[in-house]
C-alpha positions as a printed NumPy array, in Angstrom:
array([[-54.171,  24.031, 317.291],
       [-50.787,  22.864, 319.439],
       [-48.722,  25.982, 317.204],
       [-49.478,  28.195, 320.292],
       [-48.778,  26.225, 323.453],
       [-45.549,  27.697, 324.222],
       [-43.356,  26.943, 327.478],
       [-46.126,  27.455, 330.119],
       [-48.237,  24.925, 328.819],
       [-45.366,  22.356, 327.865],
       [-44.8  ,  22.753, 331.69 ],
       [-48.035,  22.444, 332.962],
       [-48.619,  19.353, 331.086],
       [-45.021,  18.239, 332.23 ],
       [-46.393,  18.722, 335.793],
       [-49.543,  17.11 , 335.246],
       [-47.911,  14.278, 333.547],
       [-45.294,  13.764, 336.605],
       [-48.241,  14.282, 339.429],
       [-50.799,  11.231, 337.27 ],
       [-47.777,   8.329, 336.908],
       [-45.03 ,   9.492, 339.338],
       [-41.419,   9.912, 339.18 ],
       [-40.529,   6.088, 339.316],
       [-43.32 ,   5.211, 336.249],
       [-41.708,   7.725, 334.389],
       [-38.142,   7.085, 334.706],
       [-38.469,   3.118, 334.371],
       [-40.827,   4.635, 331.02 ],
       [-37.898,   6.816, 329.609],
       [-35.482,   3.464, 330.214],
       [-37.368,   1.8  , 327.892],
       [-37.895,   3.889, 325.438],
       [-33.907,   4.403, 325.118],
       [-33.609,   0.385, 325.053],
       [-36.401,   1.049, 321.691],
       [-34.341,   3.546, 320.159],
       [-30.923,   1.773, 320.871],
       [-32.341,  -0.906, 318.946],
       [-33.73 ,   0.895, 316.119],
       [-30.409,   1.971, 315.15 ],
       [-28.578,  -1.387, 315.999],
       [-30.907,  -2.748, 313.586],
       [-30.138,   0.259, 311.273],
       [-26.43 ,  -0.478, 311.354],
       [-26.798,  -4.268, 310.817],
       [-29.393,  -3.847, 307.455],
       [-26.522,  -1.519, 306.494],
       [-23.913,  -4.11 , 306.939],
       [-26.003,  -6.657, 304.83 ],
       [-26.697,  -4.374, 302.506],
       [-22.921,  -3.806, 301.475],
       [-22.001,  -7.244, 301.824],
       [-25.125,  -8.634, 299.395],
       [-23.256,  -5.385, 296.679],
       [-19.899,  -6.793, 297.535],
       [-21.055, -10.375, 296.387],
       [-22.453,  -9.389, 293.72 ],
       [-20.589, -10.013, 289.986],
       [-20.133,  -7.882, 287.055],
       [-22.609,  -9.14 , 284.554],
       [-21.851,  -6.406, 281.988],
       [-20.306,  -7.838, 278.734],
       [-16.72 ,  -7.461, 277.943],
       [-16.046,  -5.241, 274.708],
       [-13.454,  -5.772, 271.762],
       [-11.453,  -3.945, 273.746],
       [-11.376,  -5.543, 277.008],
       [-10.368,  -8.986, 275.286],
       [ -7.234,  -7.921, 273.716]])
């Protein structure tokens, strides 16, 4: 169904969309949206972080062979 809008109707609806909530709606919209995705990958970054620094902590349980003791 949307395979076949192509650029005309991206802009139409881009027109229609700027004409219903205005320029200022939009922008202060588009703002917050970055903030979102700014935060997405903050939080990203810092699970990453946590990650590797709960696998640094963590111990070598495997047993020692013959070999390592001698």
């Amino acid at each position: 169904m949307l395979n076949n809008i192509g650029l005309p109707g991206l802009l139409l609806i881009a027109v229609v969309v700027l004409v219903l909530f205005g320029r200022g709606k939009i922008s202060s919209l588009m703002g917050e949206v970055g903030k979102g995705i700014t935060a997405f990958k903050k939080g990203v970054d810092d699970s990453k972080a946590e990650l590797e620094e709960g696998l640094a902590d963590v111990k070598d349980v495997t047993p020692k062979s013959e070999k390592d003791e001698a």
